[in-house]
C-alpha positions as CSV (number, residue, x, y, z in Angstrom):
1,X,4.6,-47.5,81.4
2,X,1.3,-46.0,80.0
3,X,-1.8,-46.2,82.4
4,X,-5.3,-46.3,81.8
5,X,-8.7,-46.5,83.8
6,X,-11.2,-49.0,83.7
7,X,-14.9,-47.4,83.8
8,X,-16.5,-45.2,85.9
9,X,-15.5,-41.7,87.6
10,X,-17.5,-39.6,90.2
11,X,-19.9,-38.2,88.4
12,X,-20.1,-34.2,88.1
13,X,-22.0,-32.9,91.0
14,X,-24.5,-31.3,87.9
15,X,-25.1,-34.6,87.1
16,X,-28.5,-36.1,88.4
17,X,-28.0,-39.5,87.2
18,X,-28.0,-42.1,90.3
19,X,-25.9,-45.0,90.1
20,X,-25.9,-48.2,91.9
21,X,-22.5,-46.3,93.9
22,X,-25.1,-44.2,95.6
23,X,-27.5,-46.7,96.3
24,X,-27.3,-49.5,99.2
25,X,-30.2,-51.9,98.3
26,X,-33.6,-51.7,96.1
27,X,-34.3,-51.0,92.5
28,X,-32.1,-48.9,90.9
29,X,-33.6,-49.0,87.2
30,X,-36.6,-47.4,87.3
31,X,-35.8,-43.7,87.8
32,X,-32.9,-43.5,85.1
33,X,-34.9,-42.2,82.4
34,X,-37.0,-39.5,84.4
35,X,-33.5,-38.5,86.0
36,X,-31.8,-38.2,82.2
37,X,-34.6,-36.5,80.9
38,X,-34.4,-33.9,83.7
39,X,-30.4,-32.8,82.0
40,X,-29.5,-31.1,79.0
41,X,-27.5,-33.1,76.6
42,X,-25.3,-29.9,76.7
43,X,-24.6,-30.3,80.5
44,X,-23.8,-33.8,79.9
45,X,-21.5,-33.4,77.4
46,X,-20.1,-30.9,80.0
47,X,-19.5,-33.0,82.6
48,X,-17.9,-36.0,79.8
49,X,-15.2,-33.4,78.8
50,X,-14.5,-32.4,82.5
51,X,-13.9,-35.8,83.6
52,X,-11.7,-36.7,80.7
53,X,-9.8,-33.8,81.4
54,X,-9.6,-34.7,84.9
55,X,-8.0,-38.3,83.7
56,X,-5.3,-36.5,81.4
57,X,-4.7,-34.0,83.9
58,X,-3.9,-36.6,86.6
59,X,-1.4,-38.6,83.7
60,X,-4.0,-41.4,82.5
61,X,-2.9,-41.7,78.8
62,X,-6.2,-44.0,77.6
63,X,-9.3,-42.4,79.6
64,X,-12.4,-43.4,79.5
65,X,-15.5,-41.3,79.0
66,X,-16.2,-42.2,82.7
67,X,-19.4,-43.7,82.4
68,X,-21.1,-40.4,82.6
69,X,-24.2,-41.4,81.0
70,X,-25.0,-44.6,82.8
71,X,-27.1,-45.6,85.8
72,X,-24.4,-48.5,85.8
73,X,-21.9,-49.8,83.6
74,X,-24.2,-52.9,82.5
75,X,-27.6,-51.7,82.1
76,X,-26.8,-49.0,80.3
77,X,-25.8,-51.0,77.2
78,X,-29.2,-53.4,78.0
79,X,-31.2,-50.4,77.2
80,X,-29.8,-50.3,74.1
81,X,-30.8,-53.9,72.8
82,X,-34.4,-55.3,72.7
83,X,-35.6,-57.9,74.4
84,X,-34.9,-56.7,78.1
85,X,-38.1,-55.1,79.7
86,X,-37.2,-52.3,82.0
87,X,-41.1,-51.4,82.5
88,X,-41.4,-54.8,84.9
89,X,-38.4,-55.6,87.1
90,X,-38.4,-59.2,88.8
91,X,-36.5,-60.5,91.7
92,X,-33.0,-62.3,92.0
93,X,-30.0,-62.4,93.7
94,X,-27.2,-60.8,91.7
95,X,-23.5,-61.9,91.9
96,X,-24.6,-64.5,94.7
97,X,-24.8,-61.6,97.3
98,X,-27.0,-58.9,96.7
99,X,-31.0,-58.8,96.8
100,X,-32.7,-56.5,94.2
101,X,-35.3,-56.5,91.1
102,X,-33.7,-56.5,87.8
103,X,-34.6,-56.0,84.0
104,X,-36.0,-59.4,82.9
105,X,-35.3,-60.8,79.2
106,X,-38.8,-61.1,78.1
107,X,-38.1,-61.6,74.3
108,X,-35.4,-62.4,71.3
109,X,-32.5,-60.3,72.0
110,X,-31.3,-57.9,69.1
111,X,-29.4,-54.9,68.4
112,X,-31.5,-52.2,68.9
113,X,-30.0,-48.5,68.2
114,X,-26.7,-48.0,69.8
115,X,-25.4,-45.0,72.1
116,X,-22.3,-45.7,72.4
117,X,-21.0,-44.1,68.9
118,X,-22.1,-40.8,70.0
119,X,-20.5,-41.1,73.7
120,X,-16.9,-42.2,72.4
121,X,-17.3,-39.0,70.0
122,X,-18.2,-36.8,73.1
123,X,-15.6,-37.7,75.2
124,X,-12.8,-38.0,72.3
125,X,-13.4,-34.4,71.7
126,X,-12.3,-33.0,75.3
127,X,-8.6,-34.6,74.5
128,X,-6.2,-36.2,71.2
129,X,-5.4,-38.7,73.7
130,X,-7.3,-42.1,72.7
131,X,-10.6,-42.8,74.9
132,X,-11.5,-46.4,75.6
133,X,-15.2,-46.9,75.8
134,X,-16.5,-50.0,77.9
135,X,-19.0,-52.6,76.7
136,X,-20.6,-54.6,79.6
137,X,-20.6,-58.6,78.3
138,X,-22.6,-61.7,77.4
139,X,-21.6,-63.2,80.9
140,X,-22.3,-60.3,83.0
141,X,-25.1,-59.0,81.3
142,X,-26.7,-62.2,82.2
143,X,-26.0,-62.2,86.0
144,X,-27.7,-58.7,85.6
145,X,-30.7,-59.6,84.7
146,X,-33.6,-62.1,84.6
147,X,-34.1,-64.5,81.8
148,X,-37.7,-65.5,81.8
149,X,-37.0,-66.3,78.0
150,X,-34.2,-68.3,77.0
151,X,-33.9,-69.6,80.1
152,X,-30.5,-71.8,79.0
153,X,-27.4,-69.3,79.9
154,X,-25.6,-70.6,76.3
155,X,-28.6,-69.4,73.7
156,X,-28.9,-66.0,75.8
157,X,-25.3,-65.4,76.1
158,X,-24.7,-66.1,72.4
159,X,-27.7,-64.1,71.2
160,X,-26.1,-61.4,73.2
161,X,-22.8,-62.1,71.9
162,X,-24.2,-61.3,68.4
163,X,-26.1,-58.2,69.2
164,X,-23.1,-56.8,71.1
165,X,-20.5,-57.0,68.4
166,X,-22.8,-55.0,66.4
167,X,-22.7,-52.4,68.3
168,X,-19.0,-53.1,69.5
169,X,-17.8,-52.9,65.1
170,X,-20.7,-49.6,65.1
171,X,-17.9,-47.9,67.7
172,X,-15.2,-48.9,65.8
173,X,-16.5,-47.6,62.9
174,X,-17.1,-44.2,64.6
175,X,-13.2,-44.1,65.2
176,X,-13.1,-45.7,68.3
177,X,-9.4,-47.7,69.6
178,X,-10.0,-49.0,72.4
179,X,-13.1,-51.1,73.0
180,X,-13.4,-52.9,76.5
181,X,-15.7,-55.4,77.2
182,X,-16.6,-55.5,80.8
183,X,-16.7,-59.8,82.2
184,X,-16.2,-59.5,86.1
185,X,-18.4,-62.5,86.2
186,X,-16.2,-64.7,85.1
187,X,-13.8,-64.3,87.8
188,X,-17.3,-65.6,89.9
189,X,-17.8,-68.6,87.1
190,X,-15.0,-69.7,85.7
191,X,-16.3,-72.9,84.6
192,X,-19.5,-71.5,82.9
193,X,-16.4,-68.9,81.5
194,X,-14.3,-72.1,80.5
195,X,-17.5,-73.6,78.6
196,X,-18.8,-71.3,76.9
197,X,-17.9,-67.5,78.2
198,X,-15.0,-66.9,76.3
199,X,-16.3,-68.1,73.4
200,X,-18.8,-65.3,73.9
201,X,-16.3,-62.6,74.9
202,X,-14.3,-63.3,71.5
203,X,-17.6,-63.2,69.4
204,X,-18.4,-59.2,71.0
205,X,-15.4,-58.7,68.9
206,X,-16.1,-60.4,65.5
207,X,-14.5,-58.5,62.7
208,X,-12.9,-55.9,64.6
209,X,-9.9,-53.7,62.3
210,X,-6.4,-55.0,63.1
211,X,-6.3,-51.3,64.2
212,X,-8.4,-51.7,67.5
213,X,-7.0,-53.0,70.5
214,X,-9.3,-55.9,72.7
215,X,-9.7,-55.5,75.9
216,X,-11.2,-57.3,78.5
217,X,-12.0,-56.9,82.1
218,X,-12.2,-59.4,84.9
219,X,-12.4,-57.7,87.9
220,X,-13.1,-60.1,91.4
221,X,-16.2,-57.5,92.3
222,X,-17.4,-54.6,94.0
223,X,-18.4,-54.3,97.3
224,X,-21.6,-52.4,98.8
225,X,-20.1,-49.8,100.3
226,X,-16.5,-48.0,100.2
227,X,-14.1,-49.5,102.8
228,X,-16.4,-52.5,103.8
229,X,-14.8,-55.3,105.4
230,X,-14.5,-59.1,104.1
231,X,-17.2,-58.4,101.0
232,X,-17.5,-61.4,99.5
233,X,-15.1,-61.1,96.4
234,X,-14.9,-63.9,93.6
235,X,-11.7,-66.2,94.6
236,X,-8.6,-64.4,93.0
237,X,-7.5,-68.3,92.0
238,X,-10.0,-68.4,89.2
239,X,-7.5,-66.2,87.0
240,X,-5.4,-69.2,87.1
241,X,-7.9,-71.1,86.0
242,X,-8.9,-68.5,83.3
243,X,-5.4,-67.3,82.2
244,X,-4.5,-69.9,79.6
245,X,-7.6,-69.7,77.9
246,X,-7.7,-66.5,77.5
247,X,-4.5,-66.0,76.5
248,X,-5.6,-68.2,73.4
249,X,-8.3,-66.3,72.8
250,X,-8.4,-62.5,70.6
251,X,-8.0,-60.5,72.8
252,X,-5.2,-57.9,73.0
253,X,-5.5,-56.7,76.4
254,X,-6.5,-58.5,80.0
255,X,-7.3,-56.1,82.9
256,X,-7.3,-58.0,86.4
257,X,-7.4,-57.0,89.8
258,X,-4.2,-57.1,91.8
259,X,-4.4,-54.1,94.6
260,X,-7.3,-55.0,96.7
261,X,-5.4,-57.9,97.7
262,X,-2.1,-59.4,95.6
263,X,-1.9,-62.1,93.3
264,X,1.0,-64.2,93.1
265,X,2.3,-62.7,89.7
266,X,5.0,-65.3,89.4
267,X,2.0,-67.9,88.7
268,X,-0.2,-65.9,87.0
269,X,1.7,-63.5,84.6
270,X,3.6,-66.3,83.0
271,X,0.9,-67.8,81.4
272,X,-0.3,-65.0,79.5
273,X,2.0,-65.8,76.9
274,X,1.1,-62.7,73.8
275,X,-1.6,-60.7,76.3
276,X,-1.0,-57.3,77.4
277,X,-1.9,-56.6,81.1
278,X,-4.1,-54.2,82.8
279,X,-2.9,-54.4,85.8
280,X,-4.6,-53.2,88.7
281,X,-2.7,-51.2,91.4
282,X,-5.0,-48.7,93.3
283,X,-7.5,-49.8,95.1
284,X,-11.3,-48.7,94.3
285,X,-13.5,-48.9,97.2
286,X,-10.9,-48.3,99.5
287,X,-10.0,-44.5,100.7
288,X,-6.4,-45.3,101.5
289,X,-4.0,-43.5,99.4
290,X,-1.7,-46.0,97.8
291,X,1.9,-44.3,98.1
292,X,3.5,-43.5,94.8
293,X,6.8,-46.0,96.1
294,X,4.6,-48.9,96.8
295,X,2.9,-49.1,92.8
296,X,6.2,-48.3,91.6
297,X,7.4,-51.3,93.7
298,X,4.7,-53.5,92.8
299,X,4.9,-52.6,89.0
300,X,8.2,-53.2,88.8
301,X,7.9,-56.4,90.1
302,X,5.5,-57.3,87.6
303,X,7.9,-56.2,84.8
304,X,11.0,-58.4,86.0
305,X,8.1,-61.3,85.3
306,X,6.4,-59.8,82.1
307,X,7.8,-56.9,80.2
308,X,7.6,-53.0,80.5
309,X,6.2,-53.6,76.6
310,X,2.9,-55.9,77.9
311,X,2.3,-54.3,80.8
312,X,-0.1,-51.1,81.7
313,X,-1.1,-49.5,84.8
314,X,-4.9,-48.6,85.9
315,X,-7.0,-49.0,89.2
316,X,-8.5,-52.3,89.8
317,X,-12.2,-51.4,88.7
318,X,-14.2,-48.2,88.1
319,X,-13.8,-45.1,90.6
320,X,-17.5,-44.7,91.2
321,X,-17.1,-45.5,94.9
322,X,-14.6,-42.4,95.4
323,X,-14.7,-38.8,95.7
324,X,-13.5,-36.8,92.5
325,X,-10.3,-35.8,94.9
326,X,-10.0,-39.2,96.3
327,X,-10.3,-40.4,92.6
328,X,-7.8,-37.8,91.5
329,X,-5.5,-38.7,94.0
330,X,-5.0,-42.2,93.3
331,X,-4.6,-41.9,89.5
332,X,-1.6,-38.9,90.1
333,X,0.2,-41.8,92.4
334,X,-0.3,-44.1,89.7
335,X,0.7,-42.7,86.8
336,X,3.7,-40.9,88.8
337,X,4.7,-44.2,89.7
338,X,4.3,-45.8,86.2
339,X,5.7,-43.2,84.5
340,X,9.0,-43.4,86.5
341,X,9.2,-47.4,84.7
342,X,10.6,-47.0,81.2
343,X,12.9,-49.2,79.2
């Protein structure tokens, strides 16, 4: 079974780039630039190859470029597209349970200059293995900001839709495989993600080669801190409610959540009728080891209901929460345990 991750790694220790991991509450927009500014692209690039390596060397056969670059996996990309002001953050609650001042969409949004071209080409050169490179989207974008312009969730999210896919056919283009776009919020919304959502997610891929594989993530969320207690996930039954629909939708590949607490795969997996699944079987804010016999159990119960051929390993969300040995740790388990399942 091949095995993947989804986003983020623990960032080098030479990286001075402060992500929303290592921050409990406040703003954590305003002193990305300054921080970037302060490290040579060379030491970056550094740091990109060393965690890809890390990935293969731990048996991960589609690594990302572990989000090296990014204060966060969403506003990253909102950086890259114009109409978000970064100079004036504004108030909100985010996700429905966390406090902080956000970017705000001040104007049209459009394309801007994309990055993400010249990250998938750093990171593909530390390994001939194929790097995925993640794409936040439409949905989750807007629950990362705040829309003092559109101010209707369908006209932003489709305006972000459009500007996305340009930058998601710009890293095709540059030779990229494995394109990911990144819709936790949906597993939070499922009816907004019902009406209008996947729509959305389907357009970030608009004209896409044959030869790139769609992927999607729906994670249930992250919490605030590693190993907190009862955070207030999104309800693990909206991927029923999802599954059909986007199984209809193009979309190769579906990564969901399964090791922070079990779905009930005999429900869920048959309704995915052509999707591939990601499916999630380390835990990411936890620091229990998951033993190598327990995924192997749980992935082979997966594959008596859907197929060694549609079915891929990973950890439930980004690894930004862990230690690099923690991190390390749970991706040799995994892949140990998927690569015991063959046909």
């Amino acid at each position: 079974m091949l095995t993947t991750t989804i986003g983020a790694f623990p960032k080098p220790s030479d990286v001075p780039i402060t992500d929303w991991f290592s921050i409990s509450d406040g703003d954590y927009t305003s002193a990305y630039l300054d921080e970037l500014d302060a490290v040579a692209d060379e030491v970056l690039d550094a740091a990109v190859h060393a965690v890809v390596r890390d990935q293969i060397d731990a048996g991960v056969d589609i690594p990302t470029d572990g989000e090296v670059r990014r204060e966060n996996y969403i506003h990253y990309q909102c950086r890259q597209l114009t109409g978000i002001d970064f100079g004036t953050l504004s108030y909100k609650r985010m996700r429905g349970t966390t406090d902080t001042e956000l970017p705000t969409v001040r104007g049209e949004i459009g394309v801007g200059e994309s990055l993400l071209p010249r990250d998938f080409r750093v990171a593909q050169a530390a390994t001939t293995a194929p790097v995925k490179i993640t794409v936040p989207g439409p949905m989750t974008i807007i629950d990362s900001v705040v829309d003092d312009r559109y101010r209707d969730d369908v006209a932003l999210g489709a305006d972000l839709a459009a500007a996305i896919n340009v930058h998601v056919l710009a890293l095709a283009d540059a030779g990229c495989t494995n394109i990911q776009v990144d819709e936790p919020v949906m597993a939070r919304k499922p009816g907004a993600a019902l009406s209008h959502g996947i729509d959305h997610l389907a357009r970030c891929f608009g004209g896409v080669r044959g030869e790139v594989t769609r992927i999607a993530h729906a994670c249930c969320g992250y919490p605030n801190s590693l190993d907190e207690i009862d955070y207030p996930k999104a309800d693990r039954g909206a991927y029923l409610e999802l599954a059909e629909a986007l199984d209809a939708a193009p979309i190769d590949q579906i990564s969901i959540e399964d090791a922070h607490a079990h779905n009930d795969l005999e429900m869920l997996l048959p309704r995915f009728r052509s999707t591939t699944i990601i499916l999630g079987v380390v835990g990411i804010a936890r620091s229990r080891l998951e033993t190598i016999e327990e995924i192997e159990a749980r992935l082979r119960e997966a594959v008596a209901i859907h197929g060694l051929d549609r079915l891929i390993a990973a950890p439930d969300c980004g690894l930004g929460y862990l230690s690099r040995d923690q991190a390390l740790d749970k991706l040799r388990n995994l892949a140990t345990a998927a690569h015991r399942i063959t046909a």
